[in-house]
ROVOSE-690654 format. One record per residue (C-alpha): x, y, z. Coordinates in steps of 0.2 Angstrom, whole numbers, padded with zeros to 4 digits, always signed. Each point is the difference from the previous one (the first is absolute). Layout:
BEGIN
XYZ;...
//
This chain:
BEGIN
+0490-0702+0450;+0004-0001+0019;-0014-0010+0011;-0008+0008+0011;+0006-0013+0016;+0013-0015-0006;-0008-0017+0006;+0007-0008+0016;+0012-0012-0001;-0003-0018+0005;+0017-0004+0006;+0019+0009-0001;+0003-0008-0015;-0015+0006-0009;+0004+0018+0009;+0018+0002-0006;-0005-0004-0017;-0014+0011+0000;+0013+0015+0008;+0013-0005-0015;-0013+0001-0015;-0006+0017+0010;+0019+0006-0002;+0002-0007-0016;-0016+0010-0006;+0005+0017+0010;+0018-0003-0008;-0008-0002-0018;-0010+0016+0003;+0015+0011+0006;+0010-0007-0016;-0014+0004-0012;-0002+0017+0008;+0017+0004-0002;-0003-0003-0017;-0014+0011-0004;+0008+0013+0014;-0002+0016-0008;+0012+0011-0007;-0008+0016+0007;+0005-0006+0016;+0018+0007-0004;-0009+0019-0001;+0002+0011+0012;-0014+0009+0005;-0001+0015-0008;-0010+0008+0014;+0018-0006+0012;+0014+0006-0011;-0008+0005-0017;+0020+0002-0008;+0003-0017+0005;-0017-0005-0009;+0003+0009-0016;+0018-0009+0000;-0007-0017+0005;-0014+0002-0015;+0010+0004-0016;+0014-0013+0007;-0016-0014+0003;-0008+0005-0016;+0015-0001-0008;-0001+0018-0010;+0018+0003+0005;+0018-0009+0005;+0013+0009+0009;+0017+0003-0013;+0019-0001+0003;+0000+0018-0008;-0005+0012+0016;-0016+0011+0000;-0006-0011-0015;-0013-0013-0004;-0005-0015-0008;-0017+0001-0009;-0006-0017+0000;-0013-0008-0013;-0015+0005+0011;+0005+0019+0005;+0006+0004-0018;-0017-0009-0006;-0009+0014+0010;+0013+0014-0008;-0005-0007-0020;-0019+0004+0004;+0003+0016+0007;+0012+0004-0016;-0012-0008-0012;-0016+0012+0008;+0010+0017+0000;+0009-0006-0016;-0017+0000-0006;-0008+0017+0008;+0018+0009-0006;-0004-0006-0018;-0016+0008-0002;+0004+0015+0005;+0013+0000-0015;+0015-0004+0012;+0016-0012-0011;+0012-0008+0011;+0018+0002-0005;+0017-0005+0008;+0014+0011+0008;+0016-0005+0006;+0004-0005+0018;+0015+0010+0001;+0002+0019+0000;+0016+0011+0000;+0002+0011+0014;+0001+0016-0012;-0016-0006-0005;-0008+0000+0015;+0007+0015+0007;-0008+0010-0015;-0017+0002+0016;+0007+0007+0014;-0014-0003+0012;-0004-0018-0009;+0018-0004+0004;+0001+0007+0020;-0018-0010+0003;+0008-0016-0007;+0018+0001+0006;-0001-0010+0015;-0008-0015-0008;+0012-0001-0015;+0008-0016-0004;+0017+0006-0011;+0009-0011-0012;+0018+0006-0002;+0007-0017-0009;-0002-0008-0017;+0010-0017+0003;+0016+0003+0004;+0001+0017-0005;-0005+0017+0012;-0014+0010-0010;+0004+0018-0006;-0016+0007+0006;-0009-0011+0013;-0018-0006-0006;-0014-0001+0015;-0013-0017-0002;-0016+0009-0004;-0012+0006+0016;-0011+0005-0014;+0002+0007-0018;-0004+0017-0002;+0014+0007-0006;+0004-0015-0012;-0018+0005-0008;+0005+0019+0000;+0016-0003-0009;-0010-0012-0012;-0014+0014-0001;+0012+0014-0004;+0006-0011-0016;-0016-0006-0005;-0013+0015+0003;+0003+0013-0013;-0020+0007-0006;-0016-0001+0009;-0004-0012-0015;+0012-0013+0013;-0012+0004+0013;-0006-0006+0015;+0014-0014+0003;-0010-0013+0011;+0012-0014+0007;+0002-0012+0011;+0012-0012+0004;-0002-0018+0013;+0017-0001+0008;+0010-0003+0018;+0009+0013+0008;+0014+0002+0013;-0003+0013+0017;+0014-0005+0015;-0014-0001+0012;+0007-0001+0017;-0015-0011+0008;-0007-0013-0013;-0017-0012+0001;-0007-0010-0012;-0011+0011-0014;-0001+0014+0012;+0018+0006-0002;+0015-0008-0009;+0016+0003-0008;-0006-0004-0017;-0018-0002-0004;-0011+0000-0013;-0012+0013-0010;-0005+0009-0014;+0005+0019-0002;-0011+0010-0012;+0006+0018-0009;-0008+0010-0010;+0003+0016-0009;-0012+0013-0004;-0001+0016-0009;-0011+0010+0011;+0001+0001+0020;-0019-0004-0001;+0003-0018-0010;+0012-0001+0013;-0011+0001+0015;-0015-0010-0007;+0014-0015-0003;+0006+0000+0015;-0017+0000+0008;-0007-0013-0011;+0013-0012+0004;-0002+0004+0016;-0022-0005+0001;+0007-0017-0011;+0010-0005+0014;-0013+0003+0014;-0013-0009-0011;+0011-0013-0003;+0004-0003+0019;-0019+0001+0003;-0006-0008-0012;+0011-0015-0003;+0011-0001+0016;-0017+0004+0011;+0008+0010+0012;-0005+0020+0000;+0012+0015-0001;+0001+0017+0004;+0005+0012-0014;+0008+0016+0001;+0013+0010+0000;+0020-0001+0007;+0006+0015+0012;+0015+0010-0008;+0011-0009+0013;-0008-0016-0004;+0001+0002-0021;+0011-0009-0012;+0018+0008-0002;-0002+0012-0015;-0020+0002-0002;-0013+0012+0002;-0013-0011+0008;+0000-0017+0005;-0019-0011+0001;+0001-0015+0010;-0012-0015+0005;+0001-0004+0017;-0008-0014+0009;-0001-0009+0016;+0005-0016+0005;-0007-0011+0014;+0013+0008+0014;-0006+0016-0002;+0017+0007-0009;-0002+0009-0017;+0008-0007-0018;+0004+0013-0015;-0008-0013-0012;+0004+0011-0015;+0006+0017-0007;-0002+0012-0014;+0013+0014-0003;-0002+0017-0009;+0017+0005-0006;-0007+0017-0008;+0016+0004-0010;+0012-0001+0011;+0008-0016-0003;-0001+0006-0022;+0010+0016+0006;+0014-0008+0007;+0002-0013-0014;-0007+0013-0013;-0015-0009-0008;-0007+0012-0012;-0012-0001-0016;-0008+0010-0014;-0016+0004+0006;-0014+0004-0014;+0008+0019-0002;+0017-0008-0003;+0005+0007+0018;+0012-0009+0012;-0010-0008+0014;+0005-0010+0016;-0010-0017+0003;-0009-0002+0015;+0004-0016+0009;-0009-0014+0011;+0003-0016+0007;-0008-0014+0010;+0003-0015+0008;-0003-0017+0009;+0007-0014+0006;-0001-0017+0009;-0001+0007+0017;-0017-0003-0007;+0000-0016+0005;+0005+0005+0017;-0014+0010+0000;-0013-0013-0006;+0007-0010+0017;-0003+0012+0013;-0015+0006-0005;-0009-0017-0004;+0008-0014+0011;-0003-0008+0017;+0008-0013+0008;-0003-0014-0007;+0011+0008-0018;-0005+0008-0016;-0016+0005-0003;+0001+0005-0021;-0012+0011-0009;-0006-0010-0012;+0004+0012-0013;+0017-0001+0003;+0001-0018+0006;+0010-0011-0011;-0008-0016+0003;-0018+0007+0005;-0010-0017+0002;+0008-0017+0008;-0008-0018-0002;+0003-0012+0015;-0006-0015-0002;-0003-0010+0016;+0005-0018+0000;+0004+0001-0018;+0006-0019-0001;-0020-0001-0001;-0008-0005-0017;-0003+0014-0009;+0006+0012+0012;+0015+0005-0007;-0008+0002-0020;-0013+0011+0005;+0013+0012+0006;+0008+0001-0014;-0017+0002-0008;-0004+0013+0009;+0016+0009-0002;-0005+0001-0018;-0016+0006+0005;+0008+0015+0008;+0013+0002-0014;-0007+0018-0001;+0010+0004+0017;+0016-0003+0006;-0001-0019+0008;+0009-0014+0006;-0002-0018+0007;+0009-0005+0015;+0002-0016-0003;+0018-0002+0010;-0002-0016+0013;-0002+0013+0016;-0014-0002+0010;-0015+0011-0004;+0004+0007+0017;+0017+0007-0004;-0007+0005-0020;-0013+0011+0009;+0015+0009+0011;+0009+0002-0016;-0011+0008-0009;-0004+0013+0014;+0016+0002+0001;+0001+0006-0016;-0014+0009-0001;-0011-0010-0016;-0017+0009+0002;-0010-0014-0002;+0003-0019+0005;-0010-0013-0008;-0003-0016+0010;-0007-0015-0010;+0002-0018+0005;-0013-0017+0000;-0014+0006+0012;-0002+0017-0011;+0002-0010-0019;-0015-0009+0010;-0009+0013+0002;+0005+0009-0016;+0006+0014+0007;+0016+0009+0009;+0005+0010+0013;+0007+0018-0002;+0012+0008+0014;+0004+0019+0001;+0017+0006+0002;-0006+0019+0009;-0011-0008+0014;+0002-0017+0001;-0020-0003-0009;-0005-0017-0007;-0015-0003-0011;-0003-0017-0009;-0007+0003-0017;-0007-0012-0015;+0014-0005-0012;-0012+0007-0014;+0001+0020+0008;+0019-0002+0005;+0008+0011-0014;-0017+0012+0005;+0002+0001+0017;+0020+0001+0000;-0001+0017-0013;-0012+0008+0013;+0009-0007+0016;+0018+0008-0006;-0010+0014-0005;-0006+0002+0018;+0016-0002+0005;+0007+0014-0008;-0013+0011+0003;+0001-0005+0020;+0019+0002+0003;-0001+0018-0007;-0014+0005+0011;+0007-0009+0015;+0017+0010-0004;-0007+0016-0002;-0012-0003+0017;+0017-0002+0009;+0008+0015-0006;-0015+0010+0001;+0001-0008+0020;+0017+0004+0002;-0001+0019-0007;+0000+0013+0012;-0001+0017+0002;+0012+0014+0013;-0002+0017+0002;+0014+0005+0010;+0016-0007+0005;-0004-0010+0015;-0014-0011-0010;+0012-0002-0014;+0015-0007+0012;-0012-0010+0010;-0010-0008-0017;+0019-0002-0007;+0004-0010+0018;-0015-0011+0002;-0012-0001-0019;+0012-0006-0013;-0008+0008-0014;-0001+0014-0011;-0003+0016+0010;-0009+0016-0011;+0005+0016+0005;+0003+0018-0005;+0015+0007-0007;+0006+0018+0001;+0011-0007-0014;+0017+0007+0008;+0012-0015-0001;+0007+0004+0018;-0017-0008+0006;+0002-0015-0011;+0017-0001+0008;-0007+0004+0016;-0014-0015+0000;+0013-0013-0006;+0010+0005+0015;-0012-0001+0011;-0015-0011-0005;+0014-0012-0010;-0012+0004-0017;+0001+0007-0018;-0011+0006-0012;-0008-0014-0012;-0010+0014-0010;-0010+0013-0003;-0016-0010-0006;-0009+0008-0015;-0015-0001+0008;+0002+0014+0013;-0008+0000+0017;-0002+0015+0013;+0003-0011+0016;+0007+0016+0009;+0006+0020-0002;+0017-0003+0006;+0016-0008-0004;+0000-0015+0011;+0018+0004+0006;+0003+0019+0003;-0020+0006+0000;+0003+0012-0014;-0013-0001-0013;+0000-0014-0011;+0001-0001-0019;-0003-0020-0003;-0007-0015+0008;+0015-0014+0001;+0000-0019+0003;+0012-0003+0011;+0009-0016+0008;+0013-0014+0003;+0006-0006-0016;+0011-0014-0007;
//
């Protein structure tokens, strides 16, 4: 503790001595603040460059490592942690829907692929081709799968024979390959992972609830485990996947303002069971086509779980998704019982996710590290609270401390990570609700576009020259046509004719 005024010295002597010790203390201090500096400090300001920040976050938090292999990552221990709670959540909500996962091969001939015409021209620039088995050229060249629905048609058409076989629901976890030009971690990369479901249906109806259904898991899951809201609806035609009828998509908004296509769901009608003839005996022993879906996500999730939740200080994790969701810091844990009742209060909590930090850092730089990685809840414990029988609870959203008796603790951690969940949805969905506007003509939507990142609602006279138009102009797209329709205006936005449907519309990634 600094004095408020050193005393005089008596004689030089006295004075150097005093100076030195000073120095010797101020030199101590800088040393041991050094120490404790936090790592946050190496974060860019979102609000300065928030690119640089999202880089500087999964590099400090350690989600990714750059590899040798261009356009491609390494998923480290605490990023892929984040993707096996995401898997084992919608692993879950798949199954109970009566979803199996099954396997496909990685590698599909180009004959194969070619059987979808329109699949194929909406892929081709992102193909990756294999055109050598060792030493030896391939007769017919074999593409690294973008995504497997022809590999499940051609299965289909040798395993569908009766209705009885019906519906086929499938899904497999896999990585895929897309030569994307521009990469960044989780957002856009050569190979990434994702799970890829397809179904099969005897009716166009089954079809259409399906693809729906799957469409309502996704956004509930967002919502509901990764706290951050969604806006559902539907793709544009210019906007659908290759080869479907209708594409649904989840949109949300990240901290900047931009758009992020969170996930998709595809009706294929029978277009893609035409092509690779997929036909069964329906109950009047007639030949039928199946009708097709398909749906998807991916870890660009984790991307998105960043820019909607994180400041500058790192990750902020909702603590449904969070791998380790409580963390115990004792403070001067050298002390006498200190360290134990950590560990016994780790056992305590054993119904959550939980560790002990008991590295020799100082409790300084453990309390940078855990917000740096975003732990929900810090437990700080040391001599003066085992006193006092109690402990102090730290949240990971706003920063809050309470101290609260040892005999509540697993009480009043349940409720305060329940609170926490509960509060970074609401605070997600008042920034997109903040940062949603609404244009009537083309002037308001070039100027929102210019100045409010954010999603822009507008009519649409559903002509794709006036999508074309507003990307050209306002430097938008569509996101979707939400299900819940809303009458903002009588004219299309663009031309003034009169408008069929209210769009989201904005900058995406």
């Amino acid at each position: 503790m600094l004095l408020s005024s050193p005393p005089q010295a008596e004689n030089s002597a006295e004075q150097n001595s005093f100076v030195q010790f000073i120095q010797y203390f101020k030199r101590k201090r800088r040393i041991a603040m050094a120490k404790d500096k936090k790592l946050v400090e190496a974060i860019t300001s979102m609000d300065v460059d928030f690119a640089q920040w999202y880089t500087d976050v999964v590099k400090k938090a350690e989600l990714i490592d750059y590899s040798s292999v261009k356009g491609c990552m390494v998923i480290k221990p605490a990023g892929y942690a984040i993707w096996e709670n995401i898997q084992r959540e919608l692993d879950r909500r798949f199954k109970e829907t009566g979803v199996q996962n099954v396997y496909m091969p990685m590698f599909i001939p180009e004959s194969l692929l070619q059987k979808e015409k329109d699949h194929v021209e909406g892929f081709a620039p992102e193909v990756a081709w294999v055109t050598h088995g060792g030493l030896e050229p391939l007769q017919e060249r074999m593409c690294v799968r973008p995504t497997s629905e022809t590999l499940f048609c051609d299965f289909y058409a040798k395993d569908i024979q009766s209705y009885r076989d019906l519906p086929k629901l499938y899904n497999q976890w896999c990585s895929v390959v897309r030569w994307e030009k521009t990469t960044r971690p989780f957002l856009r990369s050569r190979e990434f992972l994702w799970q890829e479901g397809h179904t099969a249906h005897a009716t166009a109806e089954e079809a259409e609830e399906r693809t729906e259904q799957m469409l309502n898991l996704y956004a509930d899951f967002c919502e509901e485990v990764l706290a951050m809201p969604v806006v559902r609806g539907r793709k544009t035609d210019k906007e659908k996947f290759a080869g479907a009828e209708a594409t649904y998509t989840i949109e949300a908004l990240m901290h900047d303002g931009k758009a992020l296509q969170s996930g998709t769901s595809h009706n294929f009608g029978d277009g893609f069971a035409k092509a690779f003839g997929i036909q069964f005996s329906d109950k009047d022993n007639k030949l039928k086509y199946v009708h097709q879906t398909s749906w998807g996500m991916t870890t660009r999730l984790i991307g998105a779980i960043i820019m909607v939740h994180g400041d500058d200080n790192g990750l902020v994790l909702p603590p449904r998704i969070a791998p380790t969701q409580v963390v115990i810091v004792p403070i001067r844990q050298q002390a006498e019982g200190v360290l134990d009742k950590a560990y016994q209060l780790k056992d305590v909590l054993s119904g959550f996710s939980v560790k002990v930090d008991d590295s020799d850092k100082s409790p300084g730089w453990k309390f940078s590290e855990s917000e740096m990685r975003g732990i929900p809840v810090r437990v700080e414990i040391g001599p003066k609270d085992l006193e006092n029988n109690q402990a102090v609870l730290v949240r990971r959203d706003t920063h809050e401390k309470m101290t609260v008796s040892l005999d509540e603790i697993k009480e009043k951690v349940t409720e305060l990570l329940d609170t926490i969940q509960h509060d970074m949805f609401e605070r997600a969905r008042a920034h997109r609700d903040a940062h949603t506007y609404t244009a009537v003509n083309l002037d308001e939507m070039k100027d929102l576009a210019d100045n409010k990142p954010g999603f822009i609602r507008a009519m649409w006279c559903g002509c794709q020259e006036c999508e074309d138009k507003l990307k050209e102009i306002a430097g938008v797209t569509s996101r979707c046509m939400p299900f819940k329709q809303e009458k903002v205006a009588d004219t299309c936005v663009c031309c003034g004719k009169p408008a069929a449907k209210m769009v989201y519309w904005g900058k995406a990634y």
